[in-house]
C-alpha positions as CSV (number, residue, x, y, z in Angstrom):
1,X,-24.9,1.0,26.1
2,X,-22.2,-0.6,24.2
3,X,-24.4,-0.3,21.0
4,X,-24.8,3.6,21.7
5,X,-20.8,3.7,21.9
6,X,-20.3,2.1,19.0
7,X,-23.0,4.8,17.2
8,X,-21.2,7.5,18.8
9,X,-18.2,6.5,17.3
10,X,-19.5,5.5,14.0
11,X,-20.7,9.1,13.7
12,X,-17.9,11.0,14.7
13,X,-15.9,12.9,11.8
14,X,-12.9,12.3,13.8
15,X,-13.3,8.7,13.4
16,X,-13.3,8.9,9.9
17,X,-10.9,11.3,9.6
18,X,-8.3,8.9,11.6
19,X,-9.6,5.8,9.2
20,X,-8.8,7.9,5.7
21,X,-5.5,8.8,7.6
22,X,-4.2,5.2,8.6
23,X,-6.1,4.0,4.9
24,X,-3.7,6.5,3.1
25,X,-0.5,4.2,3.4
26,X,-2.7,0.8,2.1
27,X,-4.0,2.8,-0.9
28,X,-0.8,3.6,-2.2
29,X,0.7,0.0,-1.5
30,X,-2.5,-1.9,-2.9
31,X,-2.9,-0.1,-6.1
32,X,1.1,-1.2,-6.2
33,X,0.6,-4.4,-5.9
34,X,-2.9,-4.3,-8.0
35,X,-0.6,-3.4,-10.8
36,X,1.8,-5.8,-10.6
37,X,-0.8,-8.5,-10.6
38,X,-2.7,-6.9,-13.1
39,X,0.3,-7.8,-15.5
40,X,0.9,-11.1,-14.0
41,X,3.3,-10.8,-11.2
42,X,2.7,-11.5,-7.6
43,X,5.0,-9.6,-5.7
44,X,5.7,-10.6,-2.4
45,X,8.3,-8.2,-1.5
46,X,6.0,-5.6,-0.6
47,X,6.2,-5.8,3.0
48,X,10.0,-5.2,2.5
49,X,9.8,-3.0,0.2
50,X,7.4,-0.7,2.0
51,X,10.3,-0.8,5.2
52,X,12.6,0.4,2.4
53,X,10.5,3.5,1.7
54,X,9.9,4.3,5.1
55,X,13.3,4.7,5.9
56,X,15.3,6.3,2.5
57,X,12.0,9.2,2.6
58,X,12.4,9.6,5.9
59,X,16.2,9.7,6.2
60,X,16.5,12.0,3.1
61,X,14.3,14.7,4.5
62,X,16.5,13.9,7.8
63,X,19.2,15.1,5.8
64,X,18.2,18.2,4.0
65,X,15.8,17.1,1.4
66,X,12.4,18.9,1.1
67,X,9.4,16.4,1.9
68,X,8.5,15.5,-1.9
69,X,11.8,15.3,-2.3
70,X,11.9,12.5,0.2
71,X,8.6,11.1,-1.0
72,X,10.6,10.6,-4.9
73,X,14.1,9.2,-2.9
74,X,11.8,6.8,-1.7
75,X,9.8,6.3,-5.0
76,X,13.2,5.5,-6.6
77,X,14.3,3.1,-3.8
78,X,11.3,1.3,-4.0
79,X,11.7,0.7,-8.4
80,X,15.1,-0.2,-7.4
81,X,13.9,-3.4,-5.8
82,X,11.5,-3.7,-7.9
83,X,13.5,-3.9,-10.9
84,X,15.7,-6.5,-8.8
85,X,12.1,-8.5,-8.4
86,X,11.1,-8.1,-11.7
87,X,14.5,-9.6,-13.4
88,X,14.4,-12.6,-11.6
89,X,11.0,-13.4,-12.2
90,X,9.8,-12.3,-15.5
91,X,12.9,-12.8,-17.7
92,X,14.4,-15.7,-15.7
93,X,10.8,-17.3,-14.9
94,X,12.4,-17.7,-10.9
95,X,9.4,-18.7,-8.5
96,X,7.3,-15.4,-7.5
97,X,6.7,-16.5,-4.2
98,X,10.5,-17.0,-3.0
99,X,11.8,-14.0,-5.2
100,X,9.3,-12.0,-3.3
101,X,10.3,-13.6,0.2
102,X,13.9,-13.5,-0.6
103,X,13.3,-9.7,-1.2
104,X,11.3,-8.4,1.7
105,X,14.0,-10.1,3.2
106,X,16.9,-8.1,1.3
107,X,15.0,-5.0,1.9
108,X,14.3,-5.3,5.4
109,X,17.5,-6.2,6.3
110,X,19.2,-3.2,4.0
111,X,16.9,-0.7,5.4
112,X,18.0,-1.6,9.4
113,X,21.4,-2.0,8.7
114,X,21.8,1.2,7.1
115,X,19.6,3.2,10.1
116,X,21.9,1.4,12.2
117,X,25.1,2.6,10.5
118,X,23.9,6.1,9.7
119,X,22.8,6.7,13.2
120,X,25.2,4.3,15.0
121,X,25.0,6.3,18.9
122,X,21.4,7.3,18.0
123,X,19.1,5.4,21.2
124,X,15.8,7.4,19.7
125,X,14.9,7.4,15.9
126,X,15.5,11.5,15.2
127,X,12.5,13.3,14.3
128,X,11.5,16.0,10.9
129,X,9.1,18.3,10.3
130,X,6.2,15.9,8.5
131,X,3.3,16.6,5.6
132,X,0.9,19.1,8.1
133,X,-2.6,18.8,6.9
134,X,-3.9,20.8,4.4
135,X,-7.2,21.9,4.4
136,X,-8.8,22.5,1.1
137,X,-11.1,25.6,1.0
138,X,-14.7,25.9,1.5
139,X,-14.8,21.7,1.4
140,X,-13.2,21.8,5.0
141,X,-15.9,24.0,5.7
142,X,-18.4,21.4,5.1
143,X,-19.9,20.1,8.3
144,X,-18.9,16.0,9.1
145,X,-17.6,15.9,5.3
146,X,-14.9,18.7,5.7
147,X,-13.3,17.6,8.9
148,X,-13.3,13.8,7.8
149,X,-12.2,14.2,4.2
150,X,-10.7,17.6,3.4
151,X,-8.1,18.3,6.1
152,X,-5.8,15.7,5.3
153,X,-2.4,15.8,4.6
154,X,-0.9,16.3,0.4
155,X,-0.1,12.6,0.3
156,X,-3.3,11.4,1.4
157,X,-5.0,13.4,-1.4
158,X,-2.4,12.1,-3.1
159,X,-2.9,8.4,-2.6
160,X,-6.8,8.9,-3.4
161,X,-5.8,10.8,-6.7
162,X,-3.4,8.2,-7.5
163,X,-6.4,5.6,-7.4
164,X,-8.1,7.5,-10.0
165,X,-5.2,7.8,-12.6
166,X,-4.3,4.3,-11.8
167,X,-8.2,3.5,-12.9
168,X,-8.3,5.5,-15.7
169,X,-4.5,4.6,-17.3
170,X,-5.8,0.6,-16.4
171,X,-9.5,1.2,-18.2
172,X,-9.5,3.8,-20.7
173,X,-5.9,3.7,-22.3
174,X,-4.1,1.7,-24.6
175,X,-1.2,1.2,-22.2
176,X,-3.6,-0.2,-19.2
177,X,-5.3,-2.4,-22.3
178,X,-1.9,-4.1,-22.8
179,X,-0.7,-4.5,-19.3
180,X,-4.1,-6.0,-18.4
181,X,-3.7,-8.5,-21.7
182,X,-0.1,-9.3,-20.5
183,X,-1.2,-10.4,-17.6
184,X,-4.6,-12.4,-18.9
185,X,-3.5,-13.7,-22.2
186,X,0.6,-13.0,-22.6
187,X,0.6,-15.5,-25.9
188,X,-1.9,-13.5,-27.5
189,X,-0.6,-10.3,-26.5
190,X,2.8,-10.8,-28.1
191,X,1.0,-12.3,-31.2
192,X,-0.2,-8.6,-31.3
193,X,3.4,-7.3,-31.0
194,X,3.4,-6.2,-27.3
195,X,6.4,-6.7,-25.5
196,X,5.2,-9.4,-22.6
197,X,8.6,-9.0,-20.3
198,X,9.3,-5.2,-21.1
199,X,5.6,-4.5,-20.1
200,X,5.6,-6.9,-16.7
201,X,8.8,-5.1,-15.8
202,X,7.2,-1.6,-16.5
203,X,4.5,-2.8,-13.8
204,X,6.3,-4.2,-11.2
205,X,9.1,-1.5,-11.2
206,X,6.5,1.1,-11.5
207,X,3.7,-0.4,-8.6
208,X,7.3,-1.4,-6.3
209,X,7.7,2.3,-6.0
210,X,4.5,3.0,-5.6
211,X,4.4,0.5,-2.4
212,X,7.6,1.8,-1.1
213,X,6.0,5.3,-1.3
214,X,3.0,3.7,1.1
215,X,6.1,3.3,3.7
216,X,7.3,6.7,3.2
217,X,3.9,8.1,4.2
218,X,4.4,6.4,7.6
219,X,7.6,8.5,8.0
220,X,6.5,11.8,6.7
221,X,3.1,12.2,7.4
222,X,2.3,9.9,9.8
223,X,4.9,9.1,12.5
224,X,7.4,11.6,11.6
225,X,10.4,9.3,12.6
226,X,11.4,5.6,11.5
227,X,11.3,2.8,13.7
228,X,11.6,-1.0,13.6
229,X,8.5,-3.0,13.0
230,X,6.7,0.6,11.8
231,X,5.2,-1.3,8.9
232,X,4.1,-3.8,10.8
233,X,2.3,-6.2,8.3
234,X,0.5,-3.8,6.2
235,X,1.9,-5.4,3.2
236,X,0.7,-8.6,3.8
237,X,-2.6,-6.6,3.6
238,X,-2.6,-4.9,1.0
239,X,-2.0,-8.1,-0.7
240,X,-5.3,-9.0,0.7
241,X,-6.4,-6.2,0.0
242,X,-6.3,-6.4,-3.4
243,X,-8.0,-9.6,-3.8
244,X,-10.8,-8.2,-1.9
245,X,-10.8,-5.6,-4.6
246,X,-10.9,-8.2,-7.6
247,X,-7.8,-6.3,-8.7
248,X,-10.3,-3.2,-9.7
249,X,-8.7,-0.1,-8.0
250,X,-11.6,1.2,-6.6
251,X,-13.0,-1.4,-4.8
252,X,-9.4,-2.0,-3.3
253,X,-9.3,1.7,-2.2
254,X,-13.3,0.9,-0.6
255,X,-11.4,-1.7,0.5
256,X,-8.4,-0.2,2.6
257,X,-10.5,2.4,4.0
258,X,-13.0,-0.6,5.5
259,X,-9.9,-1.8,7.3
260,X,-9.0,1.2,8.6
261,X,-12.1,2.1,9.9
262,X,-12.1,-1.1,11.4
263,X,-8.4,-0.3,13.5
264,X,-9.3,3.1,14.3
265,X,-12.5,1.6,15.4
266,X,-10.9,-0.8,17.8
267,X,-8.6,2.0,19.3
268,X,-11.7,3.9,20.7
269,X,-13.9,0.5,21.3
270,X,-10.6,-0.1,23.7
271,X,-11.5,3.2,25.7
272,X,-15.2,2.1,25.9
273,X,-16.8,0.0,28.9
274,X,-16.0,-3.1,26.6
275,X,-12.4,-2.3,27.0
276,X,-12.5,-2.7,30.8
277,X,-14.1,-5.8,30.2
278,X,-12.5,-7.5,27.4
279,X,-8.6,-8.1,27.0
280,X,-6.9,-5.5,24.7
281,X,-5.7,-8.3,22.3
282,X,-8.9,-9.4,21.0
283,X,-9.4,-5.3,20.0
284,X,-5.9,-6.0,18.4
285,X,-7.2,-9.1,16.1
286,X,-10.6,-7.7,15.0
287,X,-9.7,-5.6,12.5
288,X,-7.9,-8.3,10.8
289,X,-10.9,-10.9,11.8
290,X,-13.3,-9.0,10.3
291,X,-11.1,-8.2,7.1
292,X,-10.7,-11.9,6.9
293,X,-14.4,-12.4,6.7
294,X,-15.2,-9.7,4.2
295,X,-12.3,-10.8,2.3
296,X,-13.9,-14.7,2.0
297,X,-17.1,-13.2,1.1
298,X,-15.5,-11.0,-1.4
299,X,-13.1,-13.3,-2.7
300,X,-15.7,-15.7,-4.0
301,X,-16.6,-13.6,-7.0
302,X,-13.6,-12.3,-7.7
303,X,-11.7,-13.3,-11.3
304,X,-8.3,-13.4,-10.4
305,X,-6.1,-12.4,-13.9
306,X,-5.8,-16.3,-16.0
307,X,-1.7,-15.4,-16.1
308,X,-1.0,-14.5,-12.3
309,X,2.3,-16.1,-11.5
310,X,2.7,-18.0,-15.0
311,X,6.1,-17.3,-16.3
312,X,5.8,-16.5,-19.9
313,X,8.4,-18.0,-22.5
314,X,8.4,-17.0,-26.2
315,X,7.4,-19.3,-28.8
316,X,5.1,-21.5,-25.5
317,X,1.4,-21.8,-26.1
């Protein structure tokens, strides 16, 4: 019985509609911090910076902005603190993994106090008019496929085109050649000219706003409102994520989507005859059990870039 629920759900366009929905937010973040670490920078404020997102989007379109208006408020926050991470730790060579902690904290922090003194009498997070979903002609039409994939919202097609740009500017251009060697090989890339800290800023500023845009989707398409704790470890994930990936976009994409199909999964294996059975907090932890599995099976063939958190200094070998 418990077999033929599972089928039933595997099967059901819903389902996977739900899983590209909740993957949408990951895809954005990952390929963020792909790109960072791609150049040689492990950025550890994600989590942080994704809260920061979440709430200048959402509180922009709260005051008058249109919805990709909020989307770029909280592009910009989220380069904001990434050019704070980036200055501490490429130029100044200051630990990744406490810059990183030091600003999730920062961000975190700024992000509640300022809800709290915008909206000071406010006892229940005000709510906007979200991203509605969009369904692209004739392909919504398509039975399973157009109900699953083509009646999303703009920023999920969004996030899935921005994995293919990302690919292609990280593969097939000159610019993606150079932040990939900055991040392998920074000696021998500035023995060809390239700027080693100008191009590991470029990255971490650039994928920062990318992640905080991965929180804004939680606020405008998603949720519709910020709330504490919306984020709710995704970062820490997408960190995973990206190992899981090998730091190639689209397996990190295949990636996020597997873990999402795992949590929607667990939502409906909770309304099942295993949820009247088993305790609700095991159906909580096996998304992230499983991911932790796939990821140590993954993670055993992956080639993680040879400069990943090695401060470069001009003129050292």
């Amino acid at each position: 019985m418990e077999m033929m629920a599972l089928w039933e759900i595997l099967i059901s366009a819903s389902f996977w509609a739900a899983a590209i929905r909740i993957a949408s937010p990951l895809i954005f973040a990952t390929l963020g911090e792909l790109l960072c670490e791609r150049a040689g920078v492990l950025n550890l404020g994600i989590e942080g910076i994704m809260v920061m997102g979440a709430f200048t989007g959402w509180f922009a379109v709260y005051l008058g902005l249109p919805l990709w208006g909020g989307v770029a408020v909280a592009f910009a926050s989220g380069m904001v603190f990434g050019l704070l991470h980036a200055t501490l730790t490429v130029p100044f060579g200051l630990s990744q993994h406490v810059v990183g902690l030091g600003v999730t904290l920062l961000a975190t922090a700024t992000a509640y106090f300022a809800y709290r003194l915008a909206l000071p009498q406010v006892t229940s997070p005000p709510r906007i008019d979200p991203f509605q979903p969009l369904p692209v002609p004739i392909l919504s039409d398509i039975p399973f496929f157009g109900p699953a994939l083509f009646t999303q919202t703009a920023l999920t097609y969004a996030a899935f085109g921005l994995a293919l740009v990302v690919g292609v500017v990280l593969y097939r251009t000159p610019l993606g050649l150079a932040v990939r060697a900055v991040g392998e090989n920074p000696a021998a890339a500035a023995a060809q000219g390239l700027s080693v800290t100008g191009l590991r800023m470029g990255a971490v500023v650039v994928g920062s706003g990318f992640m905080a845009v991965g929180g804004a989707f939680l606020t405008l398409s998603a949720f519709s409102s910020f709330f504490f704790d919306m984020v709710n470890g995704r970062g820490w994930i997408c960190i995973a994520l990206v190992v899981f990936g090998a730091w190639r976009p689209g397996k990190a994409v295949l990636g996020a989507v597997l873990f999402a199909a795992f949590d929607a999964g667990q939502v409906r294996l909770q309304q099942t005859e295993l949820g009247a059975v088993l305790p609700y907090q095991l159906f909580l932890a096996l998304p992230f059990i499983l991911s932790i599995v796939a990821l140590v099976i993954m993670s055993r063939r992956a080639e993680v870039p040879a400069a990943l958190m090695v401060p470069y200094n001009k003129g050292e070998r």
